[in-house]
Structures are given as C-alpha cells and as structure tokens.
C-alpha positions as CSV (number, residue, x, y, z in Angstrom):
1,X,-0.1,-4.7,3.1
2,X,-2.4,-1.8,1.3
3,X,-1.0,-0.8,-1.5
4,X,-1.8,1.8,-4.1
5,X,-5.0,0.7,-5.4
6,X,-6.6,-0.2,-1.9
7,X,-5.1,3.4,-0.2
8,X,-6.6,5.3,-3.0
9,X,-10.0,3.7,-2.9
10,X,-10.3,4.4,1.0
11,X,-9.2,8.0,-0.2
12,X,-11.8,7.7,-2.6
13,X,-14.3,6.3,0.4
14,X,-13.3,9.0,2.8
15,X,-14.4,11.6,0.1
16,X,-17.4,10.6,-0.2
17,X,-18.2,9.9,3.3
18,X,-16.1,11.9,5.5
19,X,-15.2,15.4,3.6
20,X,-17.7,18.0,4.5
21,X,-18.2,16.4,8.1
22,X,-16.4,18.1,11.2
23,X,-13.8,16.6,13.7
24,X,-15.9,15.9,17.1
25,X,-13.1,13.6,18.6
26,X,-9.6,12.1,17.9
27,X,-8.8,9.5,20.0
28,X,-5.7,7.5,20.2
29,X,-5.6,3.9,22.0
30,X,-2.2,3.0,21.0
31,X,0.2,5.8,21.9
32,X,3.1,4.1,19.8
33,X,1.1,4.6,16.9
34,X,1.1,8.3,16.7
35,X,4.1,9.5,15.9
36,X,4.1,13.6,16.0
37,X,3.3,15.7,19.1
38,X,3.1,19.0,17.6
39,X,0.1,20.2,16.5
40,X,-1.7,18.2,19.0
41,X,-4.4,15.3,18.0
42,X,-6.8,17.7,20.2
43,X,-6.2,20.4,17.3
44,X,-8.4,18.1,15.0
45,X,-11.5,18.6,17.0
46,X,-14.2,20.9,15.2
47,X,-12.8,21.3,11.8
48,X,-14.2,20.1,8.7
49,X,-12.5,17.3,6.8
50,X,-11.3,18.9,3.7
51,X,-9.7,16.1,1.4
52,X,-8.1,12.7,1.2
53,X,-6.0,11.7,-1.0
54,X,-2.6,9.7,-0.8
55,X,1.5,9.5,-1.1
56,X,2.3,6.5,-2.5
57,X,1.0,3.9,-0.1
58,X,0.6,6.7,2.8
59,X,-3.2,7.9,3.3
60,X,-3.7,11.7,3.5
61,X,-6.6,13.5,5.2
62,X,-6.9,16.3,5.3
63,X,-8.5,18.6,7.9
64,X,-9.6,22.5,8.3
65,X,-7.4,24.6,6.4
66,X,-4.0,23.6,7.4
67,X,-4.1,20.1,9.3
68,X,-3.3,16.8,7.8
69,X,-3.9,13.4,9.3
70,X,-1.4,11.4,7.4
71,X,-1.5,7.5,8.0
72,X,0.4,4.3,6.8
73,X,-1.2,1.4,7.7
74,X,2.1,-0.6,7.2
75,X,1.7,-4.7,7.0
76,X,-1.2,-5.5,9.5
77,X,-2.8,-2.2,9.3
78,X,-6.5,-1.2,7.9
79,X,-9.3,1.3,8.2
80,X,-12.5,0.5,9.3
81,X,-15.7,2.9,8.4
82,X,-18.3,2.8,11.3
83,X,-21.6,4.8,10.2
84,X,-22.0,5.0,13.9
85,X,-20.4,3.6,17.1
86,X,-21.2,1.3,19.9
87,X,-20.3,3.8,22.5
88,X,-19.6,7.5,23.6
89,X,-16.6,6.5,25.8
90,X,-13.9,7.7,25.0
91,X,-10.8,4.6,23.9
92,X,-8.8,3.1,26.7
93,X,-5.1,2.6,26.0
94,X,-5.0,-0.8,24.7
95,X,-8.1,-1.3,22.7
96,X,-7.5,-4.7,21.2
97,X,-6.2,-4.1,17.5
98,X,-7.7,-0.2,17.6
99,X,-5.0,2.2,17.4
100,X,-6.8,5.4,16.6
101,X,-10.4,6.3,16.5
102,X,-11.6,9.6,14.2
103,X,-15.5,10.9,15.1
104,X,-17.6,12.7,12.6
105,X,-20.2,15.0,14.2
106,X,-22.8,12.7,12.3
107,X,-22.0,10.2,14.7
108,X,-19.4,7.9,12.1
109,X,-16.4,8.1,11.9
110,X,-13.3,5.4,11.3
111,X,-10.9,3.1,12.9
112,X,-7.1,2.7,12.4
113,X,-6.6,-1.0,13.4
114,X,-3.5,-3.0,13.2
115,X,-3.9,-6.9,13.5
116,X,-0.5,-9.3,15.4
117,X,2.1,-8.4,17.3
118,X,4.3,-6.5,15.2
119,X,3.2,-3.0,15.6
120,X,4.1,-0.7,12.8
121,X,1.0,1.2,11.8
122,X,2.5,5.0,12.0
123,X,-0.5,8.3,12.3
124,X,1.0,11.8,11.8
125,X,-0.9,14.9,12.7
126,X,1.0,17.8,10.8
127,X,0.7,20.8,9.0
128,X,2.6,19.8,5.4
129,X,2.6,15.7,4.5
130,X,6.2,16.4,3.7
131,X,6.9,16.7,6.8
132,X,6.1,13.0,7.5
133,X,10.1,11.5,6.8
134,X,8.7,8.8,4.7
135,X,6.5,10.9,2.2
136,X,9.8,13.1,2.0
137,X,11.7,10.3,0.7
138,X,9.1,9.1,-2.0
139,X,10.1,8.9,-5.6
140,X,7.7,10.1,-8.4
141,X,4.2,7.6,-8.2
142,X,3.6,4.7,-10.1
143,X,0.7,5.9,-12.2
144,X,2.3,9.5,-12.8
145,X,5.8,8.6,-13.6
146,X,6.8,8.5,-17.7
147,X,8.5,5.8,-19.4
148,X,11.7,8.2,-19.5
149,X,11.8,8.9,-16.2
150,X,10.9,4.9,-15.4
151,X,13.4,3.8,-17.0
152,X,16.1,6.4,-15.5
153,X,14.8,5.8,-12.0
154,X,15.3,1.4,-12.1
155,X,18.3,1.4,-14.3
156,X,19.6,4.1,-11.5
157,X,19.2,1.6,-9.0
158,X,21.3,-1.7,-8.9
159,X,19.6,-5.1,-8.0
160,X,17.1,-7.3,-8.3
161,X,14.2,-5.7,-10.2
162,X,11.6,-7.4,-7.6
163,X,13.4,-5.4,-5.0
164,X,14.0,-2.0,-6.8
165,X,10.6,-2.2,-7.6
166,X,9.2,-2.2,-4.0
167,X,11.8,0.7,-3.4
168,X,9.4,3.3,-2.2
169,X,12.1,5.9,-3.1
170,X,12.6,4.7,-6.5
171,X,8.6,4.7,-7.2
172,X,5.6,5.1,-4.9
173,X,3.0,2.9,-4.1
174,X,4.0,-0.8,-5.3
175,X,4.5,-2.9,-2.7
176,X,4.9,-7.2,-2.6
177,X,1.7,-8.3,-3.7
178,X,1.5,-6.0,-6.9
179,X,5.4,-6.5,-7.7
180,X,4.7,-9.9,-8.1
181,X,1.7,-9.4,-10.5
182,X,3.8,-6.8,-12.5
183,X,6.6,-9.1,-13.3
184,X,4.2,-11.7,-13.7
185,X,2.4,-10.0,-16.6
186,X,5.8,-8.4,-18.1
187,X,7.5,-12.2,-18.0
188,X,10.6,-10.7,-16.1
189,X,12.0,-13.0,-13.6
190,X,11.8,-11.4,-10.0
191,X,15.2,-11.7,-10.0
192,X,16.7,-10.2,-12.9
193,X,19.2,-7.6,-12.8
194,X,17.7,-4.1,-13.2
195,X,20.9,-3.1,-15.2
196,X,20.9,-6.3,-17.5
197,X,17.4,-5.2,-18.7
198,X,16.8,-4.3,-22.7
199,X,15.3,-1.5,-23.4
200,X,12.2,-3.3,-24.6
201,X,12.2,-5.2,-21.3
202,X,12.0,-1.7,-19.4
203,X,9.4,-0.8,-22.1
204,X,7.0,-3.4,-21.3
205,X,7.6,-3.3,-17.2
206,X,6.5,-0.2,-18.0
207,X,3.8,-1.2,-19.9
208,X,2.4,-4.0,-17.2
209,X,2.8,-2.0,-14.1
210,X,0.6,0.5,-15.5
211,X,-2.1,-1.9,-16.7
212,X,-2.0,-4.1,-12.9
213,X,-2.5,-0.8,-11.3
214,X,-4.3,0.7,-13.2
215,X,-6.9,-2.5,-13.5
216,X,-6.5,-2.4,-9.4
217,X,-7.3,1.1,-8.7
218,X,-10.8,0.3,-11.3
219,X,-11.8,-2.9,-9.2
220,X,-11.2,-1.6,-6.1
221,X,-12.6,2.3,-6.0
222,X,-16.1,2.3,-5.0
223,X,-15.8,-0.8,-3.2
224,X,-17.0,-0.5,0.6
225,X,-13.3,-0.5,3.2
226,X,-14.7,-3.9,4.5
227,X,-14.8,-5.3,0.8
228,X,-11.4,-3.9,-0.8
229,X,-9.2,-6.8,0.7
230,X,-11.3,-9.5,-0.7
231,X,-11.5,-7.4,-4.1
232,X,-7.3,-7.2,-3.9
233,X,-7.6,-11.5,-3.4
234,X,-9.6,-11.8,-6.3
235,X,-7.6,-9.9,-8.9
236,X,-4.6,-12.1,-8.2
237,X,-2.9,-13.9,-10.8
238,X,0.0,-15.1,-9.2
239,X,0.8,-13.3,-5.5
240,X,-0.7,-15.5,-2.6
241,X,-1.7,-18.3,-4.9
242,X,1.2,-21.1,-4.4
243,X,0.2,-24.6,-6.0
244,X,-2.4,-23.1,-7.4
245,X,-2.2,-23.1,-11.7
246,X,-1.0,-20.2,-13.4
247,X,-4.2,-18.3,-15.0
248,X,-1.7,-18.2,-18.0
249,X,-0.1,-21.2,-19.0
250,X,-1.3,-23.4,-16.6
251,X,2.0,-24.0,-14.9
252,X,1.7,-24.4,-10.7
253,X,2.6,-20.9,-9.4
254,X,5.4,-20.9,-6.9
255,X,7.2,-19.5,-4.2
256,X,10.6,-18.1,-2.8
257,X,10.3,-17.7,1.1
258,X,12.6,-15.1,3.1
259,X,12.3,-14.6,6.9
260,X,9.6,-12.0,7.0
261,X,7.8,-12.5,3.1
262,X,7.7,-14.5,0.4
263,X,6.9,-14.1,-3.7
264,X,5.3,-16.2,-6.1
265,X,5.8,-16.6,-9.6
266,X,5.2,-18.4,-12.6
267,X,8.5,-20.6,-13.7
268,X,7.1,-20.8,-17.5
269,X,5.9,-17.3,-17.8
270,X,8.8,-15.6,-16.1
271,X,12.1,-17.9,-16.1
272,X,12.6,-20.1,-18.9
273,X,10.8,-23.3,-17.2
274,X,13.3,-22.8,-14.4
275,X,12.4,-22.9,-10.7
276,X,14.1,-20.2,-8.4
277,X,16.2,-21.9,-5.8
278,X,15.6,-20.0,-2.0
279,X,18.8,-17.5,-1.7
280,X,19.4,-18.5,1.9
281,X,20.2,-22.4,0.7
282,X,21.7,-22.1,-2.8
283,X,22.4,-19.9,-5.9
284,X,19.6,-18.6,-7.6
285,X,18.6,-19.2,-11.2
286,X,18.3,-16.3,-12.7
C-alpha cells in the first residue's frame, strides 16, 4: 500500500508535471471507484491543475479554483504518468486494472490503476478534501505532530502499539510496511502495550518514526511514479524481508501472518531473543 513517503513524492511528481496544465478529459472505467456524484467528473474539464499535495496517505489535486480530485489508492492501487497516450478513445467500462484516466491538454496525463480482485481504490471529486469521510477522520500527520501531542495521542489509545500506530485517526500516513520499520529501529516489540510504554520508550518511537519517514520521503521525492515502489523495496530493513538477516544484528527477520497481512520483525532487536507466536494458534510473547 502507498504510504506517506510514496503519496507525497507523486504529489511532488504531479507538481512538477501536471500543475499549470488544464483538464481536457476525466475519464472513469471503473464506476465503483468514484465515489462522489456531485460536482460532476465532467466539471474537471478545462481548468488548470492548481496543486497536489496530500492527507495522510490520501492524494490531493487540486483543480481550478475550487475543485479537488482527492484519491486513495488503498492496497493494490497506483498512479501511472503517461507523457502521452496510445489513443484518443475515450475508456470503456472495464479497462483491465485502469480505474480512472486524467488528460492534460499537452497530451499526458495519469492513470489511477488498481491491481487483483479486491477493489478498494476510492476517487472523490469535491469542493473541500474534508469532505472526503476518511480525511475528516485523520489525526494530526506523522511528520507535523510534536512529541507532546505523540505521546498524548498513542497513550490515548489502548492496544498493541503496531496497531495504534497504523490508526489513521490516531496519526496520518503510517501504514504496515513503515510501522514495521519504525518499531524496528525504536526496538519496541510490535506487540507491546501502548499504555505499558516508559516515557523514554514514547520518546524514541518518537524519535524513529521521524527518522524512517523522514529518510523515505528524501529517497523517494524526485523519483519517477514508475520507480518509487522499487525505491520503497530498497529502503527496507525488516518489512517484506522474511528469512532474510536482520541489517542489524544479523538475526533472520521474521514474521507473524493474519488473514489479510502479515509483519516482520527482528526477535533480537525488538523482543528479547523471543519469537512472536501467531495470535490465532497460541499466546503471544510479548
């Protein structure tokens, strides 16, 4: 899933490649993917693109003087930058993984593609992002929130820290793949209890999820769309890299599978030399 260092370098992208060029067409091949009627898609057509930016891990484009194309590209979901297109015609319903299509009047423009089966990629056309329900609900963003306000906002929320800190309304923009780095470099088990942490634990979470993000959003702004997930791969010191040695210590990096995800971790850098047991089979060690 894009999270906030690969949404805010395709905000980056579409800043320097899209702002200043007008709306010819919006087109829109997978109906469940857009998810406001009023304005309508058509109102895009002929306004300049003024910004992008981003909510957390939604993507915010902005367009004439009141219009916002607002996009989160869920799991599966990417955005591919075409410097020009293989035809006029217009998308039919359907269109393989395409699920909406932007022209420029230079003849580029992007594509909002969502890979599988599972369709979850979500386009809003709308005057305010607030109005999207899911911006509404976002809590402060990872890389603007203080330490004071950190610390009130996970010790405000019971549970695992892994899972508060993948709460979008608790903070904005982390998602799986980062979590898993940021308790990898604070040495916090994924499943401590967010209201069993010491204040110097909080401290340096604090600490690491500002130096992985911050380190992401540097490796990964200026890199082309088509490059940025192979950039996110390479950065990784633990996330997607079961059986694989920690960069660390050197211990194998491993896993806890659910139904739908799965985390990786370090046992020696994060739990005491103890492997996490799957929840669904037997206790965890915490």
């Amino acid at each position: 899933m894009p999270e906030l260092p690969e949404v805010e370098a395709l905000a980056a992208y579409l800043r320097e490649r899209a702002v200043g060029r007008a709306v010819e067409r919006f087109e829109v091949a997978s109906f469940s993917a857009l998810k406001t009627y009023d304005p309508q898609p058509s109102a895009l057509a002929g306004l300049a693109v003024t910004s992008a930016g981003r909510h957390g891990k939604f993507l915010d484009v902005g367009v004439g003087d009141d219009l916002h194309l607002v996009v989160h590209l869920a799991r599966a979901g990417w955005l591919h930058y075409r410097e020009s297109f293989k035809s006029p015609a217009p998308l039919k319903p359907g269109s393989g993984p395409i699920a909406v299509r932007v022209r420029l009047d230079d003849g580029s423009g992007f594509d909002l593609t969502e890979a599988g089966t599972q369709k979850s990629l979500a386009a809003y056309v709308v005057r305010d992002p607030s109005e999207v329900p899911g911006v509404a609900r976002l809590g402060p963003d990872a890389l603007a929130v203080s330490l004071e306000e950190f610390a009130t906002r996970i010790r405000g929320r019971k549970g695992q820290i892994k899972g508060v800190l993948v709460d979008q309304e608790v903070l904005a923009g982390i998602g799986n793949a980062y979590s898993d780095e940021i308790l990898h470099a604070a040495r916090l088990s994924p499943f401590a209890l967010t209201g069993k942490l010491s204040d110097e634990q909080v401290a340096t979470l604090y600490e690491a999820m500002r130096e992985i993000e911050t380190d992401a959003v540097a490796r990964s702004v200026g890199q082309k769309a088509a490059e940025l997930k192979g950039e996110k791969r390479a950065g990784m010191r633990v996330h997607a890299r079961t059986g694989l040695p920690c960069p660390v210590c050197g211990d194998t990096v491993r896993e806890v599978s659910f139904a739908d995800k799965s985390l990786q971790y370090c046992a020696t850098c994060q739990t005491g030399g103890k492997p996490l047991a799957d929840r669904r089979l037997s206790k965890l060690v915490r």
